[in-house]
C-alpha positions, -999 to +999 in steps of 0.1 A: +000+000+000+026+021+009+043+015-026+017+026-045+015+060-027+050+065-032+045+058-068+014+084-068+033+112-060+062+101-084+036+099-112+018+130-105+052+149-102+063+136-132+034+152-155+036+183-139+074+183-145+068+173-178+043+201-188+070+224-173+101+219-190+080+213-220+064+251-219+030+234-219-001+248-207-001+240-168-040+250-167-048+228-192-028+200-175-050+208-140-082+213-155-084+185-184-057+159-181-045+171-214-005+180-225-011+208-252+005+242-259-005+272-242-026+296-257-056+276-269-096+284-261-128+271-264-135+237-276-100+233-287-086+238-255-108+204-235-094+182-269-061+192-287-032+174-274+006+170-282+013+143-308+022+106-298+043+092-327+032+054-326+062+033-340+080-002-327+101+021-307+087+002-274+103+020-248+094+057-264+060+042-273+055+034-229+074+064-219+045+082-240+019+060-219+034+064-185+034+102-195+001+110-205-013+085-177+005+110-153-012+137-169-046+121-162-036+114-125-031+153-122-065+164-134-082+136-116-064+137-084-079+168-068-112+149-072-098+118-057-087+133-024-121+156-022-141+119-026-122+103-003-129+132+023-167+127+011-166+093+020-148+093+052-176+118+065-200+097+054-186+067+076-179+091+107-211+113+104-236+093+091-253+068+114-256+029+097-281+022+119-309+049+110-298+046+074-307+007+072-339+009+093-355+040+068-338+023+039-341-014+040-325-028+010-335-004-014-365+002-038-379+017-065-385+048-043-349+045-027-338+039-060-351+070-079-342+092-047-309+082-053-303+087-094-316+121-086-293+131-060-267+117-087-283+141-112-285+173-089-247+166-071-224+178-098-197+150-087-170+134-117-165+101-124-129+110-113-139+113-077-173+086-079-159+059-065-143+066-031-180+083-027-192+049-039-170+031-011-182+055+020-220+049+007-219+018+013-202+016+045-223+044+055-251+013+052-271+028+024-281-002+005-263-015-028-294-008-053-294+032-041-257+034-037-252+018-072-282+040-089-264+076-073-231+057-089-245+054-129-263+090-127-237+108-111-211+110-140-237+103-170-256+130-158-259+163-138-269+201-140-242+208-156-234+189-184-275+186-193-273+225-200-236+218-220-256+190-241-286+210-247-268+242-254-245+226-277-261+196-294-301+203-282-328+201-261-337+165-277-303+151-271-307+160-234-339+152-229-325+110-243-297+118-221-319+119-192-346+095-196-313+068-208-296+078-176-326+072-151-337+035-168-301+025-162-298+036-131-335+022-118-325-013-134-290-021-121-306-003-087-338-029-091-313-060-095-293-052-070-322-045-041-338-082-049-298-094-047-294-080-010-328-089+003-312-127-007-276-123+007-273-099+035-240-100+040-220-075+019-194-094+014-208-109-010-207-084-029-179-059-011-144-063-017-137-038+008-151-037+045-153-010+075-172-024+105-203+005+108-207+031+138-231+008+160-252+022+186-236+014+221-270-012+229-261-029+199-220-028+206-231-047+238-249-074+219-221-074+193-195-080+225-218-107+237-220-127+206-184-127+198-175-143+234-202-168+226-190-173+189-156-174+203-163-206+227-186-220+199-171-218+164-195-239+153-223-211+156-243-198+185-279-209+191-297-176+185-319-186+223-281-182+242-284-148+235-319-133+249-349-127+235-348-102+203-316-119+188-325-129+160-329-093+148-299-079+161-280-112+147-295-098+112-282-063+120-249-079+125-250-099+093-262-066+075-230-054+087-207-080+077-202-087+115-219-124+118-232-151+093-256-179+100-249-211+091-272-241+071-279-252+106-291-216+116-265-214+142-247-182+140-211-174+138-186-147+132-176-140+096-141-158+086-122-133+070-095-159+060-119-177+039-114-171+001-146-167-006-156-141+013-119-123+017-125-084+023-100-062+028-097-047+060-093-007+061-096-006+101-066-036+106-079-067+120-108-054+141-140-070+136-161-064+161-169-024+163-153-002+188-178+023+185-153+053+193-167+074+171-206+073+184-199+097+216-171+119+202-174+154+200-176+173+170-134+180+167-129+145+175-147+136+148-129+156+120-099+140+133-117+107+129-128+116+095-094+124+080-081+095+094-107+075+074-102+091+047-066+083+049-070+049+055-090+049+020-065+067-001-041+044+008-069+013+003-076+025-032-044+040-048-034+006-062-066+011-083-061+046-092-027+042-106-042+011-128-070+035-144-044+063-154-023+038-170-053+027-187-059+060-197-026+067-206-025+034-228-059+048-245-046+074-254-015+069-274-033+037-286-065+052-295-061+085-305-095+105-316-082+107-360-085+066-359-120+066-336-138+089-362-129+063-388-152+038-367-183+058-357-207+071-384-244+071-398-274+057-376-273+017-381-275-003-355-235-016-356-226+022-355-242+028-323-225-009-311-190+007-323-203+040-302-205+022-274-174-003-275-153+034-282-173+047-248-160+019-227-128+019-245-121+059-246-112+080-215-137+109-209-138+126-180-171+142-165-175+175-187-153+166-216-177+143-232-196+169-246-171+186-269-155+153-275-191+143-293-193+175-309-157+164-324-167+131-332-199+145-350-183+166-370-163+133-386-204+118-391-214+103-360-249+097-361-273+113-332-281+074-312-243+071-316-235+104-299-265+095-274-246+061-267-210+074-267-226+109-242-238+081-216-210+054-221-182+078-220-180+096-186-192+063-164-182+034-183-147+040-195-118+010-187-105+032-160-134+037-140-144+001-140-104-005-131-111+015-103-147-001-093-128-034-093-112-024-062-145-024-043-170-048-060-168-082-068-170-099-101-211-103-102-216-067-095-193-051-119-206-076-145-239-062-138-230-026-138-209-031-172-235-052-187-267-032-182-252-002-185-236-013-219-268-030-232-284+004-217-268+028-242-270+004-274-309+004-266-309+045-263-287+052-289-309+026-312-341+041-298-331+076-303-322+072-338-358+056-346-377+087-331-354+112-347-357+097-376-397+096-367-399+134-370-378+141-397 
């Protein structure tokens, strides 16, 4: 862990250093990701970049990766560190407890509440997933946490006006209605998942015991000296009346698990299958520190957390710049205009497939569309590649890999791919409706 947040700070140094003896534009560098010369406005100035001569010169061809991947780290690195604070407040401040008992496991209600917070909360794909990480073990449920996830980057204030303003009201209005049906499905799926499997390590890679109330800390205490005597399981009757509730609190948590018998036990971290990794060290019961701090104390606590995550997660982030940095010198925008054109069916498929395979940052995909159009695109194509681009790029799903396991990334990937080949295909129909 400790490695890769010495080589963060290498890689970030190393594109602003390169900018600098380069006379490149420093602004652009912070602001887009993007090595370019100075001087440049409008849309050129969110697209142009410096040439990357592709040749079997390996080592220049990787220098040019490492390079632009550093560049990329730079511009989303101030939105890393500002997620990670939002997710460490969420685990401090917010109270699991509450959260579950008003929330459940989701809903269509939960569900929509949650896409439209996404919507509203201008918040880049950049920073989305250490947010994603403190959701969850903040206890809101996986089908709300994963619908605030899809609509956050595909869609808020801000880029709707960019896309009407510079493509149309029409465009937006697809945008919007693709965004939400994505969202509510993958959110729908994952509700009726949870209500199966409690547990979230089952679908969690990553694990911080919640902030129980100091009635259920007691019970939590209890059960572990029992399960301790008894790893077998623990007869929920040894434990009082009103167990079996608080045992399903604790298996909500990722604290306890019941066994075919319906004896309960404490989760076993060293099994494969349900391996987590542990931001808090080895604890596994809750200490519960944090539920009578004062309000200092619990700023403290907070950075701390959010500490603990950075170092968690940079692994991940350095993986999905590289990414980016490969995408870029691999894929650069002349040779995707060559695949994306006219409104059939396999264009918006190739729309899509450049989506997952481009880097776009949250308020780039717009002018990168306009870019694309300009070299034919059709409109479901542009729809496609508008929705596909900011959430569902290689890096971000590098990065969600480092806090879901395989089933829910499939599902996120899947519906949400299948989700902007049916817009884009859908859109092209009507337009083509009122022509």
């Amino acid at each position: 862990m400790w490695f890769y947040l010495a080589a963060v700070v290498v890689m970030y140094a190393s594109g602003v250093l390169f900018a600098w003896l380069n006379g490149l534009s420093l602004r652009s560098l912070f602001a887009y990701g993007l090595l370019q010369p100075p001087g440049l406005t409008g849309q050129e100035a969110r697209l142009t970049e410096i040439e990357t001569p592709l040749s079997w010169n390996i080592p220049q061809v990787l220098w040019f990766i490492y390079v632009k991947g550093a560049a990329v780290l730079v511009e989303l690195f101030q939105y890393w560190v500002i997620g990670m604070l939002i997710a460490a407040a969420l685990i401090v401040f917010v109270s699991w407890e509450k959260v579950k008992a008003k929330m459940g496991y989701g809903g269509f209600k939960a569900n929509l509440m949650a896409a439209t917070a996404g919507a509203v909360i201008p918040i880049c794909s950049c920073g989305i997933v250490p947010v994603l990480a403190g959701m969850v073990q903040a206890g809101i449920p996986l089908g709300p946490t994963m619908a605030f996830l899809i609509a956050a980057p595909m869609l808020n204030v801000p880029t709707v006006f960019m896309t009407a303003g510079i493509l149309g009201w029409p465009m937006a209005i697809g945008r919007i209605v693709a965004t939400f049906g994505i969202a509510l499905t993958v959110g729908e799926v994952l509700a009726r998942w949870q209500r199966k499997h409690r547990n979230p390590r089952k679908f969690l890679k990553i694990h911080i015991p919640p902030r129980l109330s100091p009635q259920l800390q007691q019970f939590a205490f209890r059960f572990g000296l029992l399960a301790a005597k008894h790893p077998d399981g623990v007869h929920p009757d040894a434990l009082g009346p009103g167990s079996e509730a608080k045992l399903a609190i604790l298996e909500e948590s990722g604290l306890a698990e019941q066994t075919p018998e319906g004896l309960w036990r404490l989760v076993d971290t060293g099994d494969e299958s349900t391996s987590v990794k542990e931001v808090a060290g080895c604890m596994v019961l809750p200490t519960g520190q944090a539920v009578n701090m004062r309000l200092g104390q619990k700023f403290a606590e907070m950075f701390r957390m959010g500490l603990r995550l950075f170092i968690q997660l940079n692994g991940y982030l350095l993986l999905a710049v590289l990414i980016a940095g490969a995408i870029k010198v691999l894929l650069p925008t002349s040779l995707i205009t060559q695949w994306v054109g006219g409104t059939a069916l396999n264009s918006v498929l190739i729309a899509s497939v450049v989506a997952v395979l481009a880097y776009v940052c949250t308020y780039v995909e717009v002018p990168t569309a306009v870019a694309l159009m300009s070299k034919g695109m059709g409109p479901g194509s542009t729809l496609a590649y508008l929705l596909g681009g900011p959430g569902l790029s290689l890096p971000s799903i590098a990065m969600l890999s480092g806090v879901f396991r395989a089933r829910v990334l499939a599902l996120y990937v899947g519906v949400s791919f299948l989700g902007c080949v049916i817009a884009g295909t859908l859109y092209n129909w009507v337009m083509q409706a009122f022509q």
